[in-house]
C-alpha positions as CSV (number, residue, x, y, z in Angstrom):
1,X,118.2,90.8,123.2
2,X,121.2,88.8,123.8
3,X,124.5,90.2,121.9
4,X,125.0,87.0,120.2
5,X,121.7,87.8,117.9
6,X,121.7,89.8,114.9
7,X,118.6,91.9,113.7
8,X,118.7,93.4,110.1
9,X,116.2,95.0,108.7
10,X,115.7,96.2,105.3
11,X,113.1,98.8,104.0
12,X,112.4,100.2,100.4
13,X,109.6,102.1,98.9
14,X,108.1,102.0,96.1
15,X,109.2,103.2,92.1
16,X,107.1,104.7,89.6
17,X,109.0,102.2,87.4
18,X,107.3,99.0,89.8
19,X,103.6,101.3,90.0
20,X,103.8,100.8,85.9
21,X,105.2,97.3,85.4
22,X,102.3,96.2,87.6
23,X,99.7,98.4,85.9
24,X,98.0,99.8,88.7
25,X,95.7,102.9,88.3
26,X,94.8,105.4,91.0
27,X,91.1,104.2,91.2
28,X,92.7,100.7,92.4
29,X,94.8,102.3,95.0
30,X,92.0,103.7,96.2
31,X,89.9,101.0,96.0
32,X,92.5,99.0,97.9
33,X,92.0,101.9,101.0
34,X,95.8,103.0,100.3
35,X,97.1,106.2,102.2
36,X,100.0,107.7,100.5
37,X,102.4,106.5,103.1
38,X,100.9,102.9,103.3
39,X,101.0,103.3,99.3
40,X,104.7,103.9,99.0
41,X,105.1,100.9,101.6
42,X,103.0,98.2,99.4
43,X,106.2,96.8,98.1
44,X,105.5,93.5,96.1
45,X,106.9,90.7,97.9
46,X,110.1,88.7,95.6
């Protein structure tokens, strides 16, 4: 990559506080084929 380029990357998980503002319920995670890692990872986009 040439130095002149910049790459940032941002990452975040999931809060309890955004699981509950969105009401979601364990039977739709698991209806939705969520592993816990790819659970924590399903951030809603802004």
């Amino acid at each position: 990559m040439p130095c002149h380029l910049q790459v940032d990357f941002y990452f975040r998980f999931l809060t309890w506080k955004e699981c509950e503002a969105a009401a979601w319920t364990w039977q739709g995670i698991e209806d939705a084929g969520h592993t816990w890692e790819s659970f924590e990872k399903a951030v809603p986009t802004v």
